[in-house]
DSSP file (Angstrom, degrees, kcal/mol; ACC not computed):
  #  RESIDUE AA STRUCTURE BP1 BP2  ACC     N-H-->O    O-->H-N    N-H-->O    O-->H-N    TCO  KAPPA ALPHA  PHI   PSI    X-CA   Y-CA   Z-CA
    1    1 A X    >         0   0    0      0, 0.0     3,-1.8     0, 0.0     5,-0.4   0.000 360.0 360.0 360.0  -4.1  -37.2   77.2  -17.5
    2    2 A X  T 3   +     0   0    0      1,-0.3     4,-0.1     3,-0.1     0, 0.0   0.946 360.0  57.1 -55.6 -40.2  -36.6   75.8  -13.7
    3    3 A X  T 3  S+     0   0    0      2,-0.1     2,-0.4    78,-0.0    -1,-0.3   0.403 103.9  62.6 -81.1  25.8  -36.2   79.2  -12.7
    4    4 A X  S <  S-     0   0    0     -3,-1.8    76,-0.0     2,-0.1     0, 0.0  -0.968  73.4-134.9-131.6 147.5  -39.7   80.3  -14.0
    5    5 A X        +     0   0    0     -2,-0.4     2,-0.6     2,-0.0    -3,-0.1   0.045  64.0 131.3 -83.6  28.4  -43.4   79.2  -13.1
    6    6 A X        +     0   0    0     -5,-0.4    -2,-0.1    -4,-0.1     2,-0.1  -0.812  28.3 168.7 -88.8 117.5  -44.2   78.9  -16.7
    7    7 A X        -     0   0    0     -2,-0.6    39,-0.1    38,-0.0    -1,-0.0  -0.467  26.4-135.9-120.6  51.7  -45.8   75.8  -17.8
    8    8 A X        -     0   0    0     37,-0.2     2,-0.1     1,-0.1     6,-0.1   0.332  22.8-135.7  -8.3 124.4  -47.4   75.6  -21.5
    9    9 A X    >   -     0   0    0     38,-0.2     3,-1.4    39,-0.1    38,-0.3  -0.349  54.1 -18.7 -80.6 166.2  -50.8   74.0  -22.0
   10   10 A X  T 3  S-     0   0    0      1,-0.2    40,-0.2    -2,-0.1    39,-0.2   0.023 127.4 -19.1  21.5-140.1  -52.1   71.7  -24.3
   11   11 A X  T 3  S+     0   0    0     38,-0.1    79,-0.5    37,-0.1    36,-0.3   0.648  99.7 129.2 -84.6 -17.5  -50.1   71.2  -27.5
   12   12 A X  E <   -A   89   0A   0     -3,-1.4    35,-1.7    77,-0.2     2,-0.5   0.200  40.5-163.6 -54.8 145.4  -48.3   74.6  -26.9
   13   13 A X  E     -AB  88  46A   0     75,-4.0    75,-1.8    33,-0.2     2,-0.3  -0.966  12.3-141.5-130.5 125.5  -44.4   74.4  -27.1
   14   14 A X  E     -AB  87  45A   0     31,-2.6    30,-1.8    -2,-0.5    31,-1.3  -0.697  27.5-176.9 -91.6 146.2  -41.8   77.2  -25.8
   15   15 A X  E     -AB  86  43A   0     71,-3.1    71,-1.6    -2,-0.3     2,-0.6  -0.900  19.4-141.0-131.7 160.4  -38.7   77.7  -28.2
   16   16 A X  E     - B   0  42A   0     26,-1.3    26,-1.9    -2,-0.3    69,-0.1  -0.805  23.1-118.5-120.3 102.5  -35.9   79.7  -27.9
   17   17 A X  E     - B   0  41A   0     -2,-0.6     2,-0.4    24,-0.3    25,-0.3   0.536  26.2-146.3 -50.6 150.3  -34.5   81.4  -30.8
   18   18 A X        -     0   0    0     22,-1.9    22,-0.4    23,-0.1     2,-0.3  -0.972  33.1 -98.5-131.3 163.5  -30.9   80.1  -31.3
   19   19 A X        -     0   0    0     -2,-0.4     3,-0.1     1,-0.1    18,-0.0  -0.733  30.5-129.8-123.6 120.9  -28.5   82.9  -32.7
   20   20 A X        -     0   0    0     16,-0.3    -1,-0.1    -2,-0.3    18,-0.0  -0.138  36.4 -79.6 -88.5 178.0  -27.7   83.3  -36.2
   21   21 A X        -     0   0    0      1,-0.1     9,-0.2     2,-0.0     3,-0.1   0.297  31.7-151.9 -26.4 148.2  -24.1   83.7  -37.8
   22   22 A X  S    S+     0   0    0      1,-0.3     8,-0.2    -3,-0.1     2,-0.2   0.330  76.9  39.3-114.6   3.3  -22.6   87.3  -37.6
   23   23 A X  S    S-     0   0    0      6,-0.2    -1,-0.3     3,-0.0     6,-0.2  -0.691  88.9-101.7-166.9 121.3  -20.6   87.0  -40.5
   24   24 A X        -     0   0    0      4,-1.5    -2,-0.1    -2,-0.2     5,-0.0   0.520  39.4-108.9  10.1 146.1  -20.8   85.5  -44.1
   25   25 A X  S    S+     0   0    0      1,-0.1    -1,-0.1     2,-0.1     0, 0.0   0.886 129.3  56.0 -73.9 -39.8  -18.9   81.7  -45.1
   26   26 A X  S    S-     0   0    0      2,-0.1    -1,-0.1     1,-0.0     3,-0.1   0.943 125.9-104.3 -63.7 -72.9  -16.8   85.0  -46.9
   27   27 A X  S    S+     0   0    0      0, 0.0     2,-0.4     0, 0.0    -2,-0.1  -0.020  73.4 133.2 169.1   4.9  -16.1   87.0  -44.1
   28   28 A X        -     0   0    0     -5,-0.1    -4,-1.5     1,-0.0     2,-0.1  -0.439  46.9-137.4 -81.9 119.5  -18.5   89.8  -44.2
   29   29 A X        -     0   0    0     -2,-0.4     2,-0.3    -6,-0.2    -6,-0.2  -0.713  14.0-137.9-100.1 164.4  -20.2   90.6  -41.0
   30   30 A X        -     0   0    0     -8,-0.2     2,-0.2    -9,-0.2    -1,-0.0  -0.639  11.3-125.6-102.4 172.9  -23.5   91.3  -41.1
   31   31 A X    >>  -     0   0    0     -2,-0.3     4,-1.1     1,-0.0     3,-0.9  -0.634  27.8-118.0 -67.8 136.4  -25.4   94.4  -39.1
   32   32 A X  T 34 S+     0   0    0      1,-0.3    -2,-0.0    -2,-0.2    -1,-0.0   0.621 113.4  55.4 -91.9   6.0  -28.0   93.5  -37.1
   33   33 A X  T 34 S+     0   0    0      1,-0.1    -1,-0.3     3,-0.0    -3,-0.0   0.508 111.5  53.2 -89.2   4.7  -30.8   95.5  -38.8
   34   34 A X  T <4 S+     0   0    0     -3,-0.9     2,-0.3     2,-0.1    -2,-0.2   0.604  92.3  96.4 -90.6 -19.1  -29.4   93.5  -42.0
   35   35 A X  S  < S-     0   0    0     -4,-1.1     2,-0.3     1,-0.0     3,-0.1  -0.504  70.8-140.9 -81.7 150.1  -29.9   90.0  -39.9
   36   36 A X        -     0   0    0     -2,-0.3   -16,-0.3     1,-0.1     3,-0.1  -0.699  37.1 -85.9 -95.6 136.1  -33.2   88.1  -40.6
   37   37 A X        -     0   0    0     -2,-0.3     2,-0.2     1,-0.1    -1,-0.1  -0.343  54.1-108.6 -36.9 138.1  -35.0   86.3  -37.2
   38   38 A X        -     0   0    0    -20,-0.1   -21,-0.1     2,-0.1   -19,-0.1  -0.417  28.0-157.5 -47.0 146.5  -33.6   83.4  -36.9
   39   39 A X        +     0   0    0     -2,-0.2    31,-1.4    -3,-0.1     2,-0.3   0.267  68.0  81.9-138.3   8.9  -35.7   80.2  -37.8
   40   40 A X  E     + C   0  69A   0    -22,-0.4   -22,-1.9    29,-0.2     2,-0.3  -0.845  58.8 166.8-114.3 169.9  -34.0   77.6  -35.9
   41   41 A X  E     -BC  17  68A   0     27,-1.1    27,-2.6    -2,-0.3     2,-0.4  -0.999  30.1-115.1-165.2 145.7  -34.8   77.2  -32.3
   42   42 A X  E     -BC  16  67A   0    -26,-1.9   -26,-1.3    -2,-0.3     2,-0.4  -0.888  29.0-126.2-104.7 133.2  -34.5   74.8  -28.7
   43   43 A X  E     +B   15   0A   0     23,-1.1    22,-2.3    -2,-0.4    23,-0.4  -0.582  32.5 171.4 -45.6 112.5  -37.3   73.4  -27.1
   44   44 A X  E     -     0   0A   0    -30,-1.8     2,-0.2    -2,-0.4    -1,-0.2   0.696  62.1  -5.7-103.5 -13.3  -37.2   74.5  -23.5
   45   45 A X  E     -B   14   0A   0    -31,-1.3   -31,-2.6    -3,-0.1    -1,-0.3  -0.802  53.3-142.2-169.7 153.0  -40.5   73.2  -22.7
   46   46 A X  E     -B   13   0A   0     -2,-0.2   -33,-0.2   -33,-0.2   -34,-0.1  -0.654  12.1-134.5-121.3-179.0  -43.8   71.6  -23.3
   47   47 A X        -     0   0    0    -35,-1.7   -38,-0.2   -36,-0.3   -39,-0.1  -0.315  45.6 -93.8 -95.8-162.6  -47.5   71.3  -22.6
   48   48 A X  S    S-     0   0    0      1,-0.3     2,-0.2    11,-0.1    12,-0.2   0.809  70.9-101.7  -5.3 -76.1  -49.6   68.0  -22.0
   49   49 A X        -     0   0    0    -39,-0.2    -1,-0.3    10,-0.1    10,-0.2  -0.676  41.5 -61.9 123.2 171.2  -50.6   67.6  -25.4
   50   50 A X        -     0   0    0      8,-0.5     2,-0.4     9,-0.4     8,-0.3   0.191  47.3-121.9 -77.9-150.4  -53.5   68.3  -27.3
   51   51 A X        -     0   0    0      6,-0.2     6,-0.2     2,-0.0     5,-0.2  -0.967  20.5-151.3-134.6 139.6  -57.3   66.3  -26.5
   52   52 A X    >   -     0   0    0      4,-1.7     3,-1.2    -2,-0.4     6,-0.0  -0.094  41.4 -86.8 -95.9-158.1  -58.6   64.4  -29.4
   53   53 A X  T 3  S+     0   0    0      1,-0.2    -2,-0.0    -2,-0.1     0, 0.0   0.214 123.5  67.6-118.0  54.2  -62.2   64.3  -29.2
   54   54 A X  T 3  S-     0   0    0      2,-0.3    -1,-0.2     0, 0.0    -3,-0.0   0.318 117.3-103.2-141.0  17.3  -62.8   61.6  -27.2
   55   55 A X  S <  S+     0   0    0     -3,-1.2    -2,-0.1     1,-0.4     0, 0.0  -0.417  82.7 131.8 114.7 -49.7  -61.2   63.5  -24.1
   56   56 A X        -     0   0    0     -5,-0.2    -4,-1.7     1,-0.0    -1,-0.4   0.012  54.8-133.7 -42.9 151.5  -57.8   61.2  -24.6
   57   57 A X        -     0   0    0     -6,-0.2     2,-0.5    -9,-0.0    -6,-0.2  -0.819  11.7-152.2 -88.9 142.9  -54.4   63.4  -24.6
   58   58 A X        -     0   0    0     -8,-0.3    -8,-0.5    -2,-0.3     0, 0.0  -0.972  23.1-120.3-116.2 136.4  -52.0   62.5  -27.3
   59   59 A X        -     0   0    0     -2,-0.5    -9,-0.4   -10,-0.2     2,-0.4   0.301  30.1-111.9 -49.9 178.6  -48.4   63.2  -26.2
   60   60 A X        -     0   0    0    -12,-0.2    -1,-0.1   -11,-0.1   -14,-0.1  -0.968  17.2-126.3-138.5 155.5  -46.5   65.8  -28.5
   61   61 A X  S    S+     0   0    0     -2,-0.4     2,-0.3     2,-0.0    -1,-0.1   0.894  86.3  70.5 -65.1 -49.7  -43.5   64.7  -30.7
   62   62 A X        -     0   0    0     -3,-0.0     2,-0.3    31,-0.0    -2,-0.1  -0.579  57.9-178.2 -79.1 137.4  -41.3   67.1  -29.5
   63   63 A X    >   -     0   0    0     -2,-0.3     3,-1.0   -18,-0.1   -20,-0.3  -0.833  42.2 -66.8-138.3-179.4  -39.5   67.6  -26.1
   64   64 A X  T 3  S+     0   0    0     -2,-0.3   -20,-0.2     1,-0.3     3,-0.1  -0.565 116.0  29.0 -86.2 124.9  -37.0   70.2  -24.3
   65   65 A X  T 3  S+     0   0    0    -22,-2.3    -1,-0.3     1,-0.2   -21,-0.1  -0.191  85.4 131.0 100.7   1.6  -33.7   70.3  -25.9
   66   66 A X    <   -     0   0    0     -3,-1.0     2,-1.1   -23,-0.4   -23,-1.1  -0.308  56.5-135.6 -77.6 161.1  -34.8   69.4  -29.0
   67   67 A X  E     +C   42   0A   0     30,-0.4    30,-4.5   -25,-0.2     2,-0.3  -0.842  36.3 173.1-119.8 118.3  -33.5   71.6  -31.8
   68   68 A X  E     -CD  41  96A   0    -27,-2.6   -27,-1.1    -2,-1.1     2,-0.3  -0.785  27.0-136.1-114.2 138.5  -36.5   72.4  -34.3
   69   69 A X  E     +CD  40  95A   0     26,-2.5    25,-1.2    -2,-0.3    26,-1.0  -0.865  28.1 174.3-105.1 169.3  -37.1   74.4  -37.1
   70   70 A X  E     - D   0  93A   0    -31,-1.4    23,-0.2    23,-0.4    22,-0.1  -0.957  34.2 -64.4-158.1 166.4  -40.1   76.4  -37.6
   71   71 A X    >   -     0   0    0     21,-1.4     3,-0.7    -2,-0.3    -1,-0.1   0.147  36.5-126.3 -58.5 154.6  -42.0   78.9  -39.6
   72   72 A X  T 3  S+     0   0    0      1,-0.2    -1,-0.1   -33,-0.0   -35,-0.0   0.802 115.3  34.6 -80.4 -30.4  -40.8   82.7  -40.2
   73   73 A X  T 3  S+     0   0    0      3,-0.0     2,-0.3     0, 0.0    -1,-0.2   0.420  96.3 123.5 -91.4  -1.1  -44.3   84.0  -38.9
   74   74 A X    <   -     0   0    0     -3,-0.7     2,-0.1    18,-0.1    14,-0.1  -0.603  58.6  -0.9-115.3 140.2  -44.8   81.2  -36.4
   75   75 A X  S    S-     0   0    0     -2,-0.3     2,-0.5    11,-0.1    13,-0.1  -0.184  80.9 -81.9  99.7-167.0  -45.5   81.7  -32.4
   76   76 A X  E     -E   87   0A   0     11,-0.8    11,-2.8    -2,-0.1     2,-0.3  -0.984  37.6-125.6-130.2 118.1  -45.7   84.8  -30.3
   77   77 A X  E     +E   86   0A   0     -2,-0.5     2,-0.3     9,-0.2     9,-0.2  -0.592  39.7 164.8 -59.4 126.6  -42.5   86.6  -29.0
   78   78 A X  E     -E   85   0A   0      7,-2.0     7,-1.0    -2,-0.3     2,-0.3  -0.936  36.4-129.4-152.5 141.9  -42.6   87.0  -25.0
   79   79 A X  E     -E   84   0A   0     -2,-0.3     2,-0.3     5,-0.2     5,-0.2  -0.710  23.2-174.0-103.8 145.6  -39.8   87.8  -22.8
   80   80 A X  S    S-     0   0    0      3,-0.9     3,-0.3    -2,-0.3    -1,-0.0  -0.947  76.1 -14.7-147.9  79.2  -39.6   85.2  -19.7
   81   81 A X  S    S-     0   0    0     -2,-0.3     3,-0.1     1,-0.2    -2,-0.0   0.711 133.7 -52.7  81.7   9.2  -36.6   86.3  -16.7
   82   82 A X  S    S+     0   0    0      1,-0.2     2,-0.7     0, 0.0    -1,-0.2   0.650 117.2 127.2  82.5  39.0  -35.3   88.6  -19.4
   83   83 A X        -     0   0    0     -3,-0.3    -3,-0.9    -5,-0.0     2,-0.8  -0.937  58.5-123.0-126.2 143.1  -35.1   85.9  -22.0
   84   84 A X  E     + E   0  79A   0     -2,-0.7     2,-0.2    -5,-0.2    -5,-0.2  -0.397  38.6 160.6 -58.9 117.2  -36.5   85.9  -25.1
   85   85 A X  E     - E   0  78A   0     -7,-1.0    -7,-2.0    -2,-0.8     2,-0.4  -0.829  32.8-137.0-123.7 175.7  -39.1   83.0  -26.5
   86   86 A X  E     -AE  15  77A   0    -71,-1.6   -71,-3.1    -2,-0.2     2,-0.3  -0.945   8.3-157.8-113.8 145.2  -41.4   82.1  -28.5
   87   87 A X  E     +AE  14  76A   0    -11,-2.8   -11,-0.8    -2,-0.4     2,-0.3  -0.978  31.5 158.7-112.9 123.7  -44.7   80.1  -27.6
   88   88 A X  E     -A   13   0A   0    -75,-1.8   -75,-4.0    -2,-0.3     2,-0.4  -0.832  45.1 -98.4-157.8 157.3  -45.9   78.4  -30.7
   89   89 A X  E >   -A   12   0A   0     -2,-0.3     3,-2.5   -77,-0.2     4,-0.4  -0.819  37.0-116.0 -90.8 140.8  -48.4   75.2  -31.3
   90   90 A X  T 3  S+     0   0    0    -79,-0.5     3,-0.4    -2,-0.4    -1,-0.1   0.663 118.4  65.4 -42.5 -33.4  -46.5   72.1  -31.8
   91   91 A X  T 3  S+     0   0    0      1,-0.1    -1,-0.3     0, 0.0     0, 0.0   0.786  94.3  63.8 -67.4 -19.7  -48.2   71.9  -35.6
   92   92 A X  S <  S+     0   0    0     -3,-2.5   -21,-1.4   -22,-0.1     2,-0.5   0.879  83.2  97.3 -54.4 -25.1  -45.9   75.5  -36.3
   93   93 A X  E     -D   70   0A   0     -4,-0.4   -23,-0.4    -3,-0.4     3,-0.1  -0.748  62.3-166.7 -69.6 118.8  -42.8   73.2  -35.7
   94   94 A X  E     -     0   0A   0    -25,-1.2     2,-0.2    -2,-0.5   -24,-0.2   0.824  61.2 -57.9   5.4 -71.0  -41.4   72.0  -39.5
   95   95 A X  E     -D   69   0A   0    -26,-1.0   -26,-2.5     2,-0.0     2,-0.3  -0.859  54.3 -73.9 157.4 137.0  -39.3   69.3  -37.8
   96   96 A X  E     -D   68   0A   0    -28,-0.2     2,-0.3    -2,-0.2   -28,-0.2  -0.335  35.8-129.6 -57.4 117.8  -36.9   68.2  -35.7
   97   97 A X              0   0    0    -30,-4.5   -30,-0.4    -2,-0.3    -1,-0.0  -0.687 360.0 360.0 -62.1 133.1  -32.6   68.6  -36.2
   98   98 A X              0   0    0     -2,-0.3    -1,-0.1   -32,-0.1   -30,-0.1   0.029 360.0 360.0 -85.1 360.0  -31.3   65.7  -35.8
């Protein structure tokens, strides 16, 4: 994300798809109108955090590089320098790979 002026606000988190298998623990590759989105994904960057309501920011849990999983429905696809992301609120997030 250096080469872009894109910044996420408040809790919002940009992810980047990471790219599943192309062929079976058997050997069978798949076609890619047979492949499902992927549902793991890298942080490349985040906002602030959200405002509680007494104005303070609380930080968000996650930070860029992290490798996350998240929901099949979760964020908005937009293409960003010709890459694909997602922008998704930090509650969308399941949980961090370790």
């Amino acid at each position: 994300m250096a080469d872009t002026n894109f910044r996420p606000l408040h809790d919002r988190v940009v992810v980047k798809r990471v790219e599943s298998e192309e062929k079976t623990a058997g050997g069978i590759i798949i076609p890619d109108t047979a492949k499902e989105k992927p549902q793991e994904g890298e942080v490349v960057a985040v906002g602030p955090g959200a405002r509680d309501d007494s104005g303070k920011v609380n930080a968000l849990d996650v930070k860029a590089g992290d490798r996350v999983l998240f929901g099949k429905w979760s964020g908005t696809e937009v293409k960003l320098n010709g890459q694909d992301l997602l922008i998704m609120k930090e509650s969308d997030i399941m949980g961090v790979i370790a």
